[in-house]
C-alpha positions as CSV (number, residue, x, y, z in Angstrom):
1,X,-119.7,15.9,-12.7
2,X,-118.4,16.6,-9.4
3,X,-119.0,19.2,-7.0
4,X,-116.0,21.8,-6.1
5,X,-116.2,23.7,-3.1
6,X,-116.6,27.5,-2.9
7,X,-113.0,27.8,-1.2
8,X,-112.0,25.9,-4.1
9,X,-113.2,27.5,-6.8
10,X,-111.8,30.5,-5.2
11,X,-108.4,29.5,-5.2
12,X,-108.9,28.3,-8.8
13,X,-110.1,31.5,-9.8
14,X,-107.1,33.4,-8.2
15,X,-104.6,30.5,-9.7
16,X,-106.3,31.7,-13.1
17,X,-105.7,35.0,-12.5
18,X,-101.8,34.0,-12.1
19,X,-102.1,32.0,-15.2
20,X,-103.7,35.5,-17.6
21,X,-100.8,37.3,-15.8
22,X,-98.3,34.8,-16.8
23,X,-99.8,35.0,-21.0
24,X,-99.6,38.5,-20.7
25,X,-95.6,38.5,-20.3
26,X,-95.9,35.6,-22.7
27,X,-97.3,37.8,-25.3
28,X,-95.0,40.7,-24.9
29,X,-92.1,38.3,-24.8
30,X,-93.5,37.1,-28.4
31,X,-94.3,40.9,-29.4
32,X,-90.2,41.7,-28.6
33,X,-89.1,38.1,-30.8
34,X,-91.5,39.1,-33.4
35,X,-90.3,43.0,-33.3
36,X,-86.6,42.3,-33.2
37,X,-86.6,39.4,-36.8
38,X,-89.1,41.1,-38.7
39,X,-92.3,43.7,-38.8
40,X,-94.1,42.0,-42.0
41,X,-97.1,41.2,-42.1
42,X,-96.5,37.0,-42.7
43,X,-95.0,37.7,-39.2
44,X,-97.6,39.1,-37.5
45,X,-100.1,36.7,-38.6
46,X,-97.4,33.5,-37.8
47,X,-96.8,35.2,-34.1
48,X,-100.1,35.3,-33.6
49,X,-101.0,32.2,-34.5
50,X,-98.1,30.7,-32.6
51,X,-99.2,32.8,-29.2
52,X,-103.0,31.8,-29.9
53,X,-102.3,28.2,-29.5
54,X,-99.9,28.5,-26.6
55,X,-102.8,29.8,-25.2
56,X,-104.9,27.6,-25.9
57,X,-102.5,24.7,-24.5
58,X,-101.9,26.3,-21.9
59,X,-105.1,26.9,-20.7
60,X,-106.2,23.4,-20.8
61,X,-103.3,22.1,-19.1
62,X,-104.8,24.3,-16.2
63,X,-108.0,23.4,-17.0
64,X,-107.0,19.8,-17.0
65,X,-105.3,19.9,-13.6
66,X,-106.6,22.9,-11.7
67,X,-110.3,21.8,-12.5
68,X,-110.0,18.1,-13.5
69,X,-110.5,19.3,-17.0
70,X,-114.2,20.8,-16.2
71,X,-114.5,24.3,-18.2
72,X,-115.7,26.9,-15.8
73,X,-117.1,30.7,-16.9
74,X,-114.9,31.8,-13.8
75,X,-111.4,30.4,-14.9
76,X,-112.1,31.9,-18.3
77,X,-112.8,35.0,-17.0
78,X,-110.2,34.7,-14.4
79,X,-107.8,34.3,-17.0
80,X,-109.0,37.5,-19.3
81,X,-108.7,39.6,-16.1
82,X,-105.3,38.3,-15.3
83,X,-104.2,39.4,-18.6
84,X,-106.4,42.6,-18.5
85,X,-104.6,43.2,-15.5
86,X,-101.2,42.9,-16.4
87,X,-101.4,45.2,-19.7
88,X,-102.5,48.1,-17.5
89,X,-100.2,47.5,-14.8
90,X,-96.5,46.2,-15.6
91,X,-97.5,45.9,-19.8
92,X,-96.9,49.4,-19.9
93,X,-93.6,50.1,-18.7
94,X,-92.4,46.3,-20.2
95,X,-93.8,47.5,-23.4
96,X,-91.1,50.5,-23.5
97,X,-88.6,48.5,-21.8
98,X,-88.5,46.0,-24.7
99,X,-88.9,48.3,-27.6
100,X,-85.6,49.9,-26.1
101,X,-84.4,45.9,-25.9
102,X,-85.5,45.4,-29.2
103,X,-83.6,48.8,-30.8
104,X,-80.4,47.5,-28.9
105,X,-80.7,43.9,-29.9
106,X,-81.0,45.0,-34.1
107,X,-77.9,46.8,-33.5
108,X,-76.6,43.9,-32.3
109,X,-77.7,41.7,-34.9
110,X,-76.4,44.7,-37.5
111,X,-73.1,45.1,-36.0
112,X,-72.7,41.1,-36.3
113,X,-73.8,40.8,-40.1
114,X,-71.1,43.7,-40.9
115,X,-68.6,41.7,-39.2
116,X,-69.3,38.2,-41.3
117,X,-70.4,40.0,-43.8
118,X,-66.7,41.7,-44.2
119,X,-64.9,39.2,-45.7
120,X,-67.3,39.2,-48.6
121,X,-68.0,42.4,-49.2
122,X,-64.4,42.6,-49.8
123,X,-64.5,39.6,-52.1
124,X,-66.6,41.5,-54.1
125,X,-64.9,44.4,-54.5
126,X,-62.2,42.6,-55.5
127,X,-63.8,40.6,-58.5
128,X,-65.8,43.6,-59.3
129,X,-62.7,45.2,-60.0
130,X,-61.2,42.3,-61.6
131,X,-63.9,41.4,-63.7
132,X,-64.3,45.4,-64.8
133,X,-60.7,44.8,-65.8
134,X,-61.2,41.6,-68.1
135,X,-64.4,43.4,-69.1
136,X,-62.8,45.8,-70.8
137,X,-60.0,43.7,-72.2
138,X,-63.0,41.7,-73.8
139,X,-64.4,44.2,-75.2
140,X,-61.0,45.8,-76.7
141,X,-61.0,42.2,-78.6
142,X,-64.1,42.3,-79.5
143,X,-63.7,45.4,-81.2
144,X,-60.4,44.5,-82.9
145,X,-61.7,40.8,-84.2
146,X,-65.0,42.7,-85.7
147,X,-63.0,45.3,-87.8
148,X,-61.0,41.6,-89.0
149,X,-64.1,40.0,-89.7
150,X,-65.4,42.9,-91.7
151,X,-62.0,42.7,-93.6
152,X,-61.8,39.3,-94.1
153,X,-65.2,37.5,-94.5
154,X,-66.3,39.4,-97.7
155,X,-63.3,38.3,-99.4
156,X,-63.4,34.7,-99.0
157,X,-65.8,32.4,-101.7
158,X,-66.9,29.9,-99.1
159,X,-68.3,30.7,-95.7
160,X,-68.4,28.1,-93.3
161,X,-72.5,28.6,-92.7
162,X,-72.9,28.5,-96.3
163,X,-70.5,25.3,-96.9
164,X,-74.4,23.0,-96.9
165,X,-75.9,25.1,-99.3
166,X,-72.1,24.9,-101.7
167,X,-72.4,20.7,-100.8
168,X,-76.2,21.0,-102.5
169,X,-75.9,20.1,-106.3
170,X,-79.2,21.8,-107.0
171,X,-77.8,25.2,-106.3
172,X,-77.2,27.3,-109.9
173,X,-77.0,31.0,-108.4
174,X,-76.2,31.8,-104.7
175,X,-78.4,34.4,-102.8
176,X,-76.4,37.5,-103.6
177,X,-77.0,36.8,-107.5
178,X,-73.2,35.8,-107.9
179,X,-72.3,32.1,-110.0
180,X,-73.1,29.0,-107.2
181,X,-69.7,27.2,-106.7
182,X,-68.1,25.6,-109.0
183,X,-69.5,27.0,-112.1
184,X,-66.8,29.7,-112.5
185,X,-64.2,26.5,-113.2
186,X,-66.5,25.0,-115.3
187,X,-66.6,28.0,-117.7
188,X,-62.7,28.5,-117.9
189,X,-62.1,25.0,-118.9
190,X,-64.5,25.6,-121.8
């Protein structure tokens, strides 16, 4: 250990009062980034992670250099107060300033989506309208090739799902009770 003299520790403590003052701002520039993406709570927690070890580096660079990386109570407390400080004092009226910054800065951000966004917003009124069309085109055919399978299918003998089931030489009756195929010829040549 080394010994640091009493003018020196005073400076120290005053540098760490500069250096609580200087997280403070960084905070509230954090708080305005964090307020103008998002206001979930993933963000909150990721923002205040990010700011807590910022701090943390930050603090032991000055440790590391103001103090020869010796932790002192005073350059903890130094720092606390230099944050302390700078809430009460400029915080305040940088806290309003950068909520008005941050309502300005989503418009910003808004006004930009709606301008890339145009091109495929129109894109998709266009297919939709398109698609609506061929839609009901579809459906039209739909209708008109159901009323021909209702006419034709009952008609015909052999149904191509049912063309195994004909192949199958076991088969005497079909489902429906009617002769299986081929019996009917047999009969009439008899």
């Amino acid at each position: 250990m080394y010994n640091v003299e009493q003018s020196e520790q005073s400076l120290i403590f005053f540098a760490s009062l500069g250096v609580g003052f200087l997280l403070g701002v960084l905070y509230d520039f954090l708080r305005a980034l964090r307020l103008s993406f998002t206001r979930g709570k993933w963000s909150v927690i990721f923002f205040d992670l990010l700011y807590f070890f910022m701090v943390a580096f930050a603090s032991y660079i000055f440790i590391l250099a103001a103090n020869k990386g010796e932790v002192r109570s005073y350059i903890i407390i130094g720092e606390l107060l230099g944050a302390v400080f700078y809430y009460f004092s400029l915080g305040f009226a940088l806290m309003k300033l950068t909520d008005k910054f941050v309502l300005l800065l989503k418009r910003f951000y808004s006004f930009v989506f709606k301008i890339i966004s145009f091109p495929f917003r129109l894109m998709k009124k266009l297919f939709s309208k398109v698609f609506g069309k061929l839609k009901i085109i579809f459906k039209k055919s739909e209708k008109k090739s159901e009323k021909i399978q209702k006419k034709v299918l009952p008609k015909a003998r052999v149904y191509v799902y049912n063309l195994f089931g004909i192949l199958c030489a076991g088969l005497k009756k079909s489902k429906k009770g009617g002769k299986a195929y081929g019996e009917g010829e047999k009969e009439k040549s008899t």
